[in-house]
DRENDO-1510 file (C-alpha; in Angstrom, 1 decimal, always signed):
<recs>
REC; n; res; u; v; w
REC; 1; UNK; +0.0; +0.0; +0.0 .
REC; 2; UNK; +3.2; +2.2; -0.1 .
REC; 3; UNK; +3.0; +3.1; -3.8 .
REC; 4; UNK; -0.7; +3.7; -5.8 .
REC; 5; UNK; -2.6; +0.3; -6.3 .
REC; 6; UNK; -3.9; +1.2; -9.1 .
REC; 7; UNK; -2.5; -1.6; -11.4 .
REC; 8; UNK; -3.9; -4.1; -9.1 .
REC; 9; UNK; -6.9; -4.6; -11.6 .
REC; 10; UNK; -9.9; -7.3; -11.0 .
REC; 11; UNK; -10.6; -10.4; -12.9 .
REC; 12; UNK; -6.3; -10.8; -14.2 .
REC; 13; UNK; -7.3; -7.8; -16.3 .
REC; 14; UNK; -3.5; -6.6; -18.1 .
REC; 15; UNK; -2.7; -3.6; -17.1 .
REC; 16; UNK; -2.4; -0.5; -19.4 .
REC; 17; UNK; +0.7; +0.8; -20.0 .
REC; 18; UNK; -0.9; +4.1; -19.7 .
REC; 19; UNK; -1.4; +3.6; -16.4 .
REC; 20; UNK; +2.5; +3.4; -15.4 .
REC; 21; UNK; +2.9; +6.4; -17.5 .
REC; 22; UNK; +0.6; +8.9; -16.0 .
REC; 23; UNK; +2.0; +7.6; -12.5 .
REC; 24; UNK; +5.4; +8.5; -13.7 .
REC; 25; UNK; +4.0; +12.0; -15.3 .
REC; 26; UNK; +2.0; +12.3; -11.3 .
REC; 27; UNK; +5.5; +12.1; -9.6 .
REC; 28; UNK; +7.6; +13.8; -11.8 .
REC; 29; UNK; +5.3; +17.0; -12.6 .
REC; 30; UNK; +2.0; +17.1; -10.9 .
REC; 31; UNK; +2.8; +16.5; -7.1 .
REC; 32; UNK; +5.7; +19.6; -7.4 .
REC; 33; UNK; +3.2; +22.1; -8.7 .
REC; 34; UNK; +0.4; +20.9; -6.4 .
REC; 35; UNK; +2.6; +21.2; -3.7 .
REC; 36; UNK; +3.6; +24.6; -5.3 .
REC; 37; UNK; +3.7; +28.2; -4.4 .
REC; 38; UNK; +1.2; +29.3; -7.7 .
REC; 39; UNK; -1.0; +25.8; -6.7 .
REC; 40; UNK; -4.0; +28.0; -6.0 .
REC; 41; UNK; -4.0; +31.3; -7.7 .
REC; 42; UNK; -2.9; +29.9; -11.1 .
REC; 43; UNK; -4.5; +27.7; -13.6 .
REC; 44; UNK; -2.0; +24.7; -14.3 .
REC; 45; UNK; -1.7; +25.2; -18.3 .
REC; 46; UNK; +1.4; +23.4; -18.7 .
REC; 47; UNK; -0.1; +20.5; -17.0 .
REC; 48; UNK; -3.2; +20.5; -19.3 .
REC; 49; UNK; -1.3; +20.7; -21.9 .
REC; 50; UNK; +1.1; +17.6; -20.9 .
REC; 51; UNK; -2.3; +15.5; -20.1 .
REC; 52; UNK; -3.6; +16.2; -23.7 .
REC; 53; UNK; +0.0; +15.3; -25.3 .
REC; 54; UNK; -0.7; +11.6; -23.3 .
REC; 55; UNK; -4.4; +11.7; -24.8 .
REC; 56; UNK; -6.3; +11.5; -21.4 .
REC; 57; UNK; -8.6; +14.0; -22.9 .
REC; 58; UNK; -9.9; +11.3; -24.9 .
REC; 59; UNK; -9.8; +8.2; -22.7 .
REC; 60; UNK; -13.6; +6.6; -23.1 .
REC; 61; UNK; -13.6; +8.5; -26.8 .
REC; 62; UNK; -13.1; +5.4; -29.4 .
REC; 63; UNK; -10.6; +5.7; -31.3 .
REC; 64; UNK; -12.4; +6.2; -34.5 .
REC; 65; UNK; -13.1; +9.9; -33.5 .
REC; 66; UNK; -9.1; +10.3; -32.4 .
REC; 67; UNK; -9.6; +9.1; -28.6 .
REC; 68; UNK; -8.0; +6.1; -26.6 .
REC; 69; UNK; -11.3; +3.6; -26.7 .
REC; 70; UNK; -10.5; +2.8; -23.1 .
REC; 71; UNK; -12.5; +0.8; -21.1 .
REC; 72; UNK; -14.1; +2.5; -17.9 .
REC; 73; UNK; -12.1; +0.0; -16.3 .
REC; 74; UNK; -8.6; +1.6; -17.4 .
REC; 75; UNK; -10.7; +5.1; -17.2 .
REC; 76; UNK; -10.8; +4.9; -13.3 .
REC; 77; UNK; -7.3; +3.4; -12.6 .
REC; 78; UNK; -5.5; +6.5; -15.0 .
REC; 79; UNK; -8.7; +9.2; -12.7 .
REC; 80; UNK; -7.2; +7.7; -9.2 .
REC; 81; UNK; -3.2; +8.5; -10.6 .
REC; 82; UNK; -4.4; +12.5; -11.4 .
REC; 83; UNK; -6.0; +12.6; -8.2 .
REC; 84; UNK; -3.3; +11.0; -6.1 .
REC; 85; UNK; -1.4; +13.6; -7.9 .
REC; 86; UNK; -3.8; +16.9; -7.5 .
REC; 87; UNK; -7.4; +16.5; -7.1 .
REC; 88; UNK; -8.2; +19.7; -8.9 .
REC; 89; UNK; -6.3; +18.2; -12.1 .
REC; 90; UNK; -8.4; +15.6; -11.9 .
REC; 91; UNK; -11.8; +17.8; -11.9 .
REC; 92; UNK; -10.5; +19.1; -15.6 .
REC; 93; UNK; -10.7; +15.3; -16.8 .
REC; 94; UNK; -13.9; +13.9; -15.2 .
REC; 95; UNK; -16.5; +16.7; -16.2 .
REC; 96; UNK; -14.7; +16.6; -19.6 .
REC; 97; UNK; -15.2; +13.0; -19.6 .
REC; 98; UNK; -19.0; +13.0; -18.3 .
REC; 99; UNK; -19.4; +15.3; -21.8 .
REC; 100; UNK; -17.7; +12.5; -24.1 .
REC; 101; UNK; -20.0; +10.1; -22.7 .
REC; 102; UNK; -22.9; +12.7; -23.1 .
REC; 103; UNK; -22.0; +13.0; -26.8 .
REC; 104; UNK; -21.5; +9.4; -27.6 .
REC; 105; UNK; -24.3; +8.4; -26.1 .
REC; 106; UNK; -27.3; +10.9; -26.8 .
REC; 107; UNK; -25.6; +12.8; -29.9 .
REC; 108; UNK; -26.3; +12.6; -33.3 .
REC; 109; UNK; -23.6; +11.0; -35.8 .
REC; 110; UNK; -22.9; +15.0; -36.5 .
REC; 111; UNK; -22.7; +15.9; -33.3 .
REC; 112; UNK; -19.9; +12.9; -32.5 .
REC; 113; UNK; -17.9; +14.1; -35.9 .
REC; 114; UNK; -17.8; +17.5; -34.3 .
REC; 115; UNK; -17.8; +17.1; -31.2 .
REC; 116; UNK; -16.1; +13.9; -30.2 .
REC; 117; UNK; -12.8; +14.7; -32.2 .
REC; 118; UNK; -12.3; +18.2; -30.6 .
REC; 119; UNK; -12.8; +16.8; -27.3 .
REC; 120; UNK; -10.7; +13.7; -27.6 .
REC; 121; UNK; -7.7; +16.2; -28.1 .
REC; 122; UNK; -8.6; +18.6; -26.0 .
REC; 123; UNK; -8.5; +21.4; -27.8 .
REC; 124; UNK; -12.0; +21.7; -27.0 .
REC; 125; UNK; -12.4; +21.4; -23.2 .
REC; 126; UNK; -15.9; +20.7; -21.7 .
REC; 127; UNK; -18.4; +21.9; -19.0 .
REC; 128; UNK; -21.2; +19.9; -17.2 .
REC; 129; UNK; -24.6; +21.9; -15.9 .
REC; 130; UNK; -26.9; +20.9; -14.0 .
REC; 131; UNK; -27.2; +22.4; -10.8 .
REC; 132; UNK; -28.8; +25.9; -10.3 .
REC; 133; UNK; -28.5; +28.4; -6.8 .
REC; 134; UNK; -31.7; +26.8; -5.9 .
REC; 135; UNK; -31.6; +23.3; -7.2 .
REC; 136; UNK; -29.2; +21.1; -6.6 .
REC; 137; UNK; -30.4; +17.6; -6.1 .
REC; 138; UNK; -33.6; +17.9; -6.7 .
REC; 139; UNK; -32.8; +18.6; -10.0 .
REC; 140; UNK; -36.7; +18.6; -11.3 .
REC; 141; UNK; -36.7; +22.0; -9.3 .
REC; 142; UNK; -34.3; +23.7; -12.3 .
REC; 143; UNK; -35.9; +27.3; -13.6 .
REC; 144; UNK; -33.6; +27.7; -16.5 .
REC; 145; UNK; -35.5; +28.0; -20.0 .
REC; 146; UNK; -35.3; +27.5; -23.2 .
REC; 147; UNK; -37.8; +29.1; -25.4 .
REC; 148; UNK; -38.2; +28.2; -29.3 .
REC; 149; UNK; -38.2; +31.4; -31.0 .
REC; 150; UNK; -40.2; +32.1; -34.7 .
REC; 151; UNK; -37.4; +31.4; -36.9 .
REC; 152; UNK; -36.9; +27.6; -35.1 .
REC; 153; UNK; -33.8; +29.0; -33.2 .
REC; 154; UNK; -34.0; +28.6; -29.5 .
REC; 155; UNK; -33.1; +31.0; -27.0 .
REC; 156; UNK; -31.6; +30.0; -23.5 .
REC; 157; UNK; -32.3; +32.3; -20.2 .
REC; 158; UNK; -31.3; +30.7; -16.2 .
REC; 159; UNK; -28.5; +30.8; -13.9 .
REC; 160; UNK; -26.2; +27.5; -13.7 .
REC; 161; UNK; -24.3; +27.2; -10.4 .
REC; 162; UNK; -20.9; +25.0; -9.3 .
REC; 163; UNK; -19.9; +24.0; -12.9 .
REC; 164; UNK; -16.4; +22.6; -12.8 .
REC; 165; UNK; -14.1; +24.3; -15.7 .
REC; 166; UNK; -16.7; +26.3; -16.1 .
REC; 167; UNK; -14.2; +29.4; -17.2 .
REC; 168; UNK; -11.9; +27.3; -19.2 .
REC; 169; UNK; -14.5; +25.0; -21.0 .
REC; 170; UNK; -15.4; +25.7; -24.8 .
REC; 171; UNK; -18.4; +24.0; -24.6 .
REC; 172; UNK; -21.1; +23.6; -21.4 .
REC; 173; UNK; -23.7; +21.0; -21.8 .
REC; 174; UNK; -26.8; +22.8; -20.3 .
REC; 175; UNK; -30.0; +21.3; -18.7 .
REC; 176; UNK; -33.0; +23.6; -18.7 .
REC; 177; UNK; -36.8; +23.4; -19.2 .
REC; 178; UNK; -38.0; +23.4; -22.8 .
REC; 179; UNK; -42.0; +22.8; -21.6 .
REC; 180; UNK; -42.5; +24.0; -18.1 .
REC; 181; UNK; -45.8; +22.2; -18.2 .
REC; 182; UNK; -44.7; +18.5; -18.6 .
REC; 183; UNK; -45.9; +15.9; -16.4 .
REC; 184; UNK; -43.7; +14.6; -14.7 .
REC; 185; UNK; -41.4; +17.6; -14.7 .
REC; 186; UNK; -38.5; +16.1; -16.4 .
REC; 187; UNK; -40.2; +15.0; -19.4 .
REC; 188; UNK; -39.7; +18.9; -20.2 .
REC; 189; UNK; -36.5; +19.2; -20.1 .
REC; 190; UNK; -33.4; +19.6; -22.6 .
REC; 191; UNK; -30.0; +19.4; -22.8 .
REC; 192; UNK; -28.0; +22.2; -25.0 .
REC; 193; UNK; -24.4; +22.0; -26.4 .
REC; 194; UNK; -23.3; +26.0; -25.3 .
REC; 195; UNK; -20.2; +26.7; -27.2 .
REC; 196; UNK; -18.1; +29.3; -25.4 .
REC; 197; UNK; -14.6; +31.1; -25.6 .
REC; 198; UNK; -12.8; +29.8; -23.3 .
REC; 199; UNK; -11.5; +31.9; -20.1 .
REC; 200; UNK; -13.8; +35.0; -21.2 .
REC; 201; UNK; -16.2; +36.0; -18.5 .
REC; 202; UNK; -18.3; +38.0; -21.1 .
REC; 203; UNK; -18.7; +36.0; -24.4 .
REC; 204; UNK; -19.5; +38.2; -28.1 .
REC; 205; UNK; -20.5; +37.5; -31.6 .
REC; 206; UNK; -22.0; +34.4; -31.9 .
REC; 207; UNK; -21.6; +33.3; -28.0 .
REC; 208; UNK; -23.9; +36.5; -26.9 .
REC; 209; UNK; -25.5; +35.7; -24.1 .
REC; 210; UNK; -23.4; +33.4; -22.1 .
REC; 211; UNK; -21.6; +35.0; -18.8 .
REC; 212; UNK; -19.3; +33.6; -16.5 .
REC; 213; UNK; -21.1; +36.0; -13.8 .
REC; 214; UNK; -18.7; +34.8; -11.2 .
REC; 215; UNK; -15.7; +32.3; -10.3 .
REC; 216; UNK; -16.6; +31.0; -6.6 .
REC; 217; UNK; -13.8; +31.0; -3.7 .
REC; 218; UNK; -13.8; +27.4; -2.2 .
REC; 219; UNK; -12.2; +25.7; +0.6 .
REC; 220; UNK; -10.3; +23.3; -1.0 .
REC; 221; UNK; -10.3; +22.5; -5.1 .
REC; 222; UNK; -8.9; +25.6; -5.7 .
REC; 223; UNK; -6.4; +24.6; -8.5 .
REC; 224; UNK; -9.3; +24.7; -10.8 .
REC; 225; UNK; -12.5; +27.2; -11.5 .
REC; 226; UNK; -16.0; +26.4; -10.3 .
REC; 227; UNK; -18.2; +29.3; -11.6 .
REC; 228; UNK; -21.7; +30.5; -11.9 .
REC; 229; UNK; -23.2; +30.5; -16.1 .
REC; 230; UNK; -25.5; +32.8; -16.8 .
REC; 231; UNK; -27.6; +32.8; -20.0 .
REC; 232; UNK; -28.8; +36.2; -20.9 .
REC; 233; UNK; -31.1; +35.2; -24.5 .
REC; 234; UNK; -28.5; +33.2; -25.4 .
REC; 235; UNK; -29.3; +31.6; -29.5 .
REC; 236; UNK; -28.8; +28.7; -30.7 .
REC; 237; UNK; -30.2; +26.6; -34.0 .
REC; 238; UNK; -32.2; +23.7; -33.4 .
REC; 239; UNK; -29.1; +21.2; -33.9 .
REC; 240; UNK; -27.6; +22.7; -30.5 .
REC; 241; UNK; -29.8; +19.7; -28.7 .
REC; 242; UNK; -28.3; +17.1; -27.7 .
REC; 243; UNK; -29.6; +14.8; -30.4 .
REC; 244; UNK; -31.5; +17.1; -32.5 .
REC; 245; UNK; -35.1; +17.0; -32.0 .
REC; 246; UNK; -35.1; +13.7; -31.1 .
REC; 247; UNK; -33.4; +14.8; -28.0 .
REC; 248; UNK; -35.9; +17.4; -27.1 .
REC; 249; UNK; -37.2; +16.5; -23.4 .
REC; 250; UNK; -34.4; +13.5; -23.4 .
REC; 251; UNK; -32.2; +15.9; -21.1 .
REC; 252; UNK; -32.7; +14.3; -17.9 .
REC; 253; UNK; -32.5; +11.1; -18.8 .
REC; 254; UNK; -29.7; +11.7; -20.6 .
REC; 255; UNK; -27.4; +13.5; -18.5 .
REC; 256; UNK; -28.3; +11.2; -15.6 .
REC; 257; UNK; -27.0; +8.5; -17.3 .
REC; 258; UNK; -23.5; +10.3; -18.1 .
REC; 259; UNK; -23.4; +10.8; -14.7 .
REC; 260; UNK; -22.9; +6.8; -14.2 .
REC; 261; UNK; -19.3; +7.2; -15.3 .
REC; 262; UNK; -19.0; +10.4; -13.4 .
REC; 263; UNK; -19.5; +8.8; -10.2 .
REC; 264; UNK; -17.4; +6.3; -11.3 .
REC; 265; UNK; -14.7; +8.9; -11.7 .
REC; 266; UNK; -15.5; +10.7; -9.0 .
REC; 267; UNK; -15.0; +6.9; -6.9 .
REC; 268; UNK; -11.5; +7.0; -8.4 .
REC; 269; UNK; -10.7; +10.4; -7.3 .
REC; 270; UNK; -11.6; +9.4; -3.8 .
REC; 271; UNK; -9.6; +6.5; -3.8 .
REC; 272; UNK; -6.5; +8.5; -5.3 .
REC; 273; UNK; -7.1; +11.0; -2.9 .
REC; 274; UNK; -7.4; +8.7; +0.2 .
REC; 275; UNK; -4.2; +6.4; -1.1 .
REC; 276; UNK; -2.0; +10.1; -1.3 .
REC; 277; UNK; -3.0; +11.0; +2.7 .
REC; 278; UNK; -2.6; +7.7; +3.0 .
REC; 279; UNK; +1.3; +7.8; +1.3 .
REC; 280; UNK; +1.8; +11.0; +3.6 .
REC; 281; UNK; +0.8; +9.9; +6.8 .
REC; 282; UNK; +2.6; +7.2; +6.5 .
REC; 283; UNK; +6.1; +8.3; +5.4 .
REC; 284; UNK; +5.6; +10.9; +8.2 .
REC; 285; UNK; +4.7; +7.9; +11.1 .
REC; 286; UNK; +8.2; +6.5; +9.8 .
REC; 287; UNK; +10.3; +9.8; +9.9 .
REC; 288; UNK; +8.5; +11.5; +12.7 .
REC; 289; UNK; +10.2; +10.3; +16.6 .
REC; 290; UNK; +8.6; +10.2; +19.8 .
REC; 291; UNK; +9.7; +8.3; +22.8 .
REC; 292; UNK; +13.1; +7.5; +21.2 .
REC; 293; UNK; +11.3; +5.8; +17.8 .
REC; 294; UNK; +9.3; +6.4; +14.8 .
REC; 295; UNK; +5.7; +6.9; +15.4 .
REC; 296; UNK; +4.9; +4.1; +13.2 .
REC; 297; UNK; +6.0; +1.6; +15.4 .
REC; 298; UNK; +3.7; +2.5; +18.3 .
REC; 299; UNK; +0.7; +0.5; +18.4 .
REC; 300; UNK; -1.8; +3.2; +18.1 .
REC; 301; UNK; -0.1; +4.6; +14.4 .
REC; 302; UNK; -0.3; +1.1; +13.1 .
REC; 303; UNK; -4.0; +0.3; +14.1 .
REC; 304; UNK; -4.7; +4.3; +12.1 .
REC; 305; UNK; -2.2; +2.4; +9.2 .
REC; 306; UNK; -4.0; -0.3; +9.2 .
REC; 307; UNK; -7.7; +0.6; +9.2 .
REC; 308; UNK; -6.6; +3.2; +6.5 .
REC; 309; UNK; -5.2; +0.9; +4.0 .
REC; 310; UNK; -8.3; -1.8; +4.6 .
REC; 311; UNK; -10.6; +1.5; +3.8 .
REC; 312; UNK; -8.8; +2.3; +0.1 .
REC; 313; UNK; -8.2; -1.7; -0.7 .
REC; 314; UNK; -12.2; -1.8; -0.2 .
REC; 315; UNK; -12.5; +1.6; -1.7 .
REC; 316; UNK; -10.9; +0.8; -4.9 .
REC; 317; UNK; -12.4; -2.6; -5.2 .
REC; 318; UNK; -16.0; -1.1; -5.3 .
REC; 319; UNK; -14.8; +1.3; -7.8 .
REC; 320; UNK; -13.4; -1.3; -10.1 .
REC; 321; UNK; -16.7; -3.4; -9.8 .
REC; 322; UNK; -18.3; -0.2; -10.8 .
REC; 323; UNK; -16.1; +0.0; -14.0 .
REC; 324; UNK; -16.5; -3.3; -15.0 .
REC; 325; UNK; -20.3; -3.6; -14.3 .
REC; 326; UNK; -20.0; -0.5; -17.1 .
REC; 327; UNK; -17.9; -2.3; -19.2 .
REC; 328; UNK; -20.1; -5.2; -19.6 .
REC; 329; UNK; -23.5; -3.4; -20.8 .
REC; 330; UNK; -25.3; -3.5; -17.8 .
REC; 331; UNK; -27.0; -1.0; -15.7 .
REC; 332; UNK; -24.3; +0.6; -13.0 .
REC; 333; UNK; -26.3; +3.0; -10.9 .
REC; 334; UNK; -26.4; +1.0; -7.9 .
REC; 335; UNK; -22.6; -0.1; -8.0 .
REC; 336; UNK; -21.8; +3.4; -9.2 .
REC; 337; UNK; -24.0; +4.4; -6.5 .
REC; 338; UNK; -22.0; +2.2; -3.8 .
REC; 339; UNK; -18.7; +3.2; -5.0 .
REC; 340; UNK; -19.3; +7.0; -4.7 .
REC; 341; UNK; -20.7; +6.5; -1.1 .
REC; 342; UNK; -18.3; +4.5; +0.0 .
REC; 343; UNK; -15.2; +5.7; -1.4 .
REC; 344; UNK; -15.8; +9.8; -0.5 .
REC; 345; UNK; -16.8; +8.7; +3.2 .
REC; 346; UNK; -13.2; +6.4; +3.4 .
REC; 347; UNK; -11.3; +9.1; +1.7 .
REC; 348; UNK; -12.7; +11.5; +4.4 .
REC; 349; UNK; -11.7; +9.5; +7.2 .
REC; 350; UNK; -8.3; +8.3; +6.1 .
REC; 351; UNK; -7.7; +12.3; +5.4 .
REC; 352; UNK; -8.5; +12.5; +8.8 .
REC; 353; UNK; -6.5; +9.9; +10.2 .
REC; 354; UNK; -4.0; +11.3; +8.0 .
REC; 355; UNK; -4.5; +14.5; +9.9 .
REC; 356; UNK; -4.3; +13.1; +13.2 .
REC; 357; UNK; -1.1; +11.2; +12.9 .
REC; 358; UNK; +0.5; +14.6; +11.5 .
REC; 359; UNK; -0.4; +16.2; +14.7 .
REC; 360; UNK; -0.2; +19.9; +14.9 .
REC; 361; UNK; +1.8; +19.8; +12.0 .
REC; 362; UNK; -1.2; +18.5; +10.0 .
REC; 363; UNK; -2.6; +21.9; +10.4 .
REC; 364; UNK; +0.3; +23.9; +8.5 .
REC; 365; UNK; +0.3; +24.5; +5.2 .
REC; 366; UNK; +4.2; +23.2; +5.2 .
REC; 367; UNK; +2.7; +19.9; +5.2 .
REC; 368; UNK; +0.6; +18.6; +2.0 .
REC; 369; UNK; -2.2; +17.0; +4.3 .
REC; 370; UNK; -3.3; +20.5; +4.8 .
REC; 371; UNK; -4.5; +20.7; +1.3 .
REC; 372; UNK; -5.6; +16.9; +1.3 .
REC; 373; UNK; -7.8; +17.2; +4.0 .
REC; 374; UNK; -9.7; +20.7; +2.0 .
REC; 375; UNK; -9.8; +19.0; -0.8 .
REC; 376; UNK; -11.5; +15.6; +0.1 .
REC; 377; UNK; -14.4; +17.5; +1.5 .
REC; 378; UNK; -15.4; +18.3; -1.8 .
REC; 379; UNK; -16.2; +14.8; -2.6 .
REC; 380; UNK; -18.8; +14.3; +0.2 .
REC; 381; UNK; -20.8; +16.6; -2.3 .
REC; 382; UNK; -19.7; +16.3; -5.7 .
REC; 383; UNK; -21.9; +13.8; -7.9 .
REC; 384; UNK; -23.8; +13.7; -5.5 .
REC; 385; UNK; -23.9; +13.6; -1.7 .
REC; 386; UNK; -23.7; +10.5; +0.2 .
REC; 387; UNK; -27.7; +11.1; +1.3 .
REC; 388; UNK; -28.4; +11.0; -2.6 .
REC; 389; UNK; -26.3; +7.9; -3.3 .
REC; 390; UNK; -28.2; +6.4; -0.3 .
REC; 391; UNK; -31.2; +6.7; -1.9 .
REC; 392; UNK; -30.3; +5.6; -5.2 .
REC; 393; UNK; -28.9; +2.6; -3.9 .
REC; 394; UNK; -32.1; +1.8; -1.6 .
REC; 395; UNK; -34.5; +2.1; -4.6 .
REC; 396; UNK; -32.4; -0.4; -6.7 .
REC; 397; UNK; -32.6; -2.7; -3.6 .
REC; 398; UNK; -36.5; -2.8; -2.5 .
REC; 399; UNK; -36.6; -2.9; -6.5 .
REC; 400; UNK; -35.1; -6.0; -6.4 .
REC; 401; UNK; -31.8; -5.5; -8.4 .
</recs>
């Protein structure tokens, strides 16, 4: 449990050399600027750029439309490397992959040729919108709009709140209600492909209407922008839904079900997370002296050790299940569901631990457990709070999955 177990894949799976690659690319460039002085008050370009020179932009994208035609298997292992490295690098590549598996599974063949290439290089980086200032969950409560206009083209109005990337991305996938009237409520509503430029606040031209109206200050995450997206009359044509017109009041549905790799993904960042506070505490127990020895050979560190490791080992295993209930066709929500749960309440607690062992020192900034510990709060929320996954995973049950 000393190095990432990521390559410890079910089933005597072989391993991707990928994987060993972006756990070099982690050590060698990632951990240094994380760990850095410009770690939170500058975007990492350089490290974007590096990920799209290893294609991760394009993991899940087949390799017909200039992705890597992973499995979500391979997906999660190369998610829990990034996030061992730096959680918020991580947040770049799972929204952007939650809008690949948008497009390639709702879009239109002309939407994958135009889409699916850009975003496989990541020249085109993407967005993910569903929650609003008052909807969050209950995502049936969204007030955004989209009104057809006379000329066919639609026109977008709402505020869209906690969109990762939501600065940087080129291209926002939108929920809002095309008929408020529709019984039940998400029958009404539609998902929109809003092109952007990226890092402008106020967009012009043919992107009128669409305002990054403010970049939110967060505890921890904050190598990457989580903004607010406002949509001031915002046109578009009619092949801006996701799949046409035969997408019109598919949104729901269809972003949903992206959302069964991104808690998939956002499984694997808990577990990269937990393994990294996991890394720290330990080579701290072994370094750090009291009594006349290392800390890690008192009792008390090695039951924390111990109870850590078991956490990730069970952590990761979920996940993998997860990935490979994806891989083979069948319906994932409820081992998605159990991954997310389980993983972002273990990679709390081993943060914690983590914390604890540090002791004092866990509470400086000189020590990367500091940042750890901010930044695994995040997932107790993203995707989805643990209270949500509960549910999810309780309906599948009574309903006899």
């Amino acid at each position: 449990m000393g190095s990432s177990g990521s390559d410890q894949v079910a089933s005597g799976r072989s391993v991707h050399p990928l994987i060993a690659t972006v756990r070099d690319f982690v050590d060698r460039y990632v951990l240094p600027t994380a760990n850095g002085p410009t770690a939170e008050t500058e975007f990492p370009h350089a490290l974007v750029q590096q990920m799209r020179e290893l294609g991760l932009f394009g993991t899940i994208v087949p390799q017909a439309y200039g992705g890597l035609g992973l499995d979500t298997l391979t997906h999660a292992a190369i998610m829990e490397e990034i996030a061992r490295g730096w959680f918020s690098l991580s947040g770049v590549l799972n929204t952007h992959t939650l809008c690949s598996a948008l497009v390639l599974s709702g879009g239109t063949d002309g939407q994958r040729s135009d889409l699916l290439p850009r975003l496989a290089s990541g020249a085109l980086r993407g967005a993910f919108s569903l929650t609003e200032p008052h909807a969050g969950s209950d995502v049936q409560a969204i007030e955004a709009r989209g009104v057809r206009e006379q000329d066919g083209s639609w026109s977008l109005h709402g505020r869209k709140r906690w969109i990762t990337n939501g600065l940087g991305a080129g291209v926002v996938f939108v929920l809002v209600k095309t008929d408020p009237t529709a019984e039940p409520a998400y029958a009404g509503m539609t998902c929109f492909i809003v092109e952007k430029e990226p890092f402008a606040a106020t967009n012009t031209g043919r992107f009128a209407g669409v305002t990054i109206s403010e970049v939110i200050e967060k505890m921890g995450d904050r190598g990457v922008d989580t903004t607010d997206l406002v949509l001031e009359g915002y046109r578009c044509c009619p092949d801006r839904i996701l799949g046409e017109e035969a997408g019109l009041g598919l949104g729901f549905t269809q972003m949903l079900s992206a959302m069964e790799v991104g808690r998939v993904g956002a499984a694997s960042l808990c577990v990269g997370l937990a393994q990294r506070s996991f890394e720290v505490a330990l080579d701290y127990a072994r370094t750090r002296e009291t009594f006349g020895k290392p800390i890690a050979e008192h009792q008390a560190i090695q039951f924390k050790l111990a109870d850590m490791a078991t956490k990730i080992e069970a952590a990761r295993l979920l996940t993998r299940n997860a990935a490979a209930a994806k891989d083979a066709g069948r319906r994932s929500d409820l081992e998605a569901g159990m991954a997310k749960l389980f993983a972002s309440e273990a990679a709390k607690e081993v943060a914690e631990d983590s914390f604890r062992i540090h002791g004092s020192n866990g509470y400086s900034k000189q020590f990367e457990i500091e940042r750890l510990y901010r930044d695994t709060l995040c997932l107790l929320s993203a995707e989805g709070p643990s209270e949500i996954q509960r549910m999810v995973i309780g309906r599948q049950i009574v309903a006899g999955r």
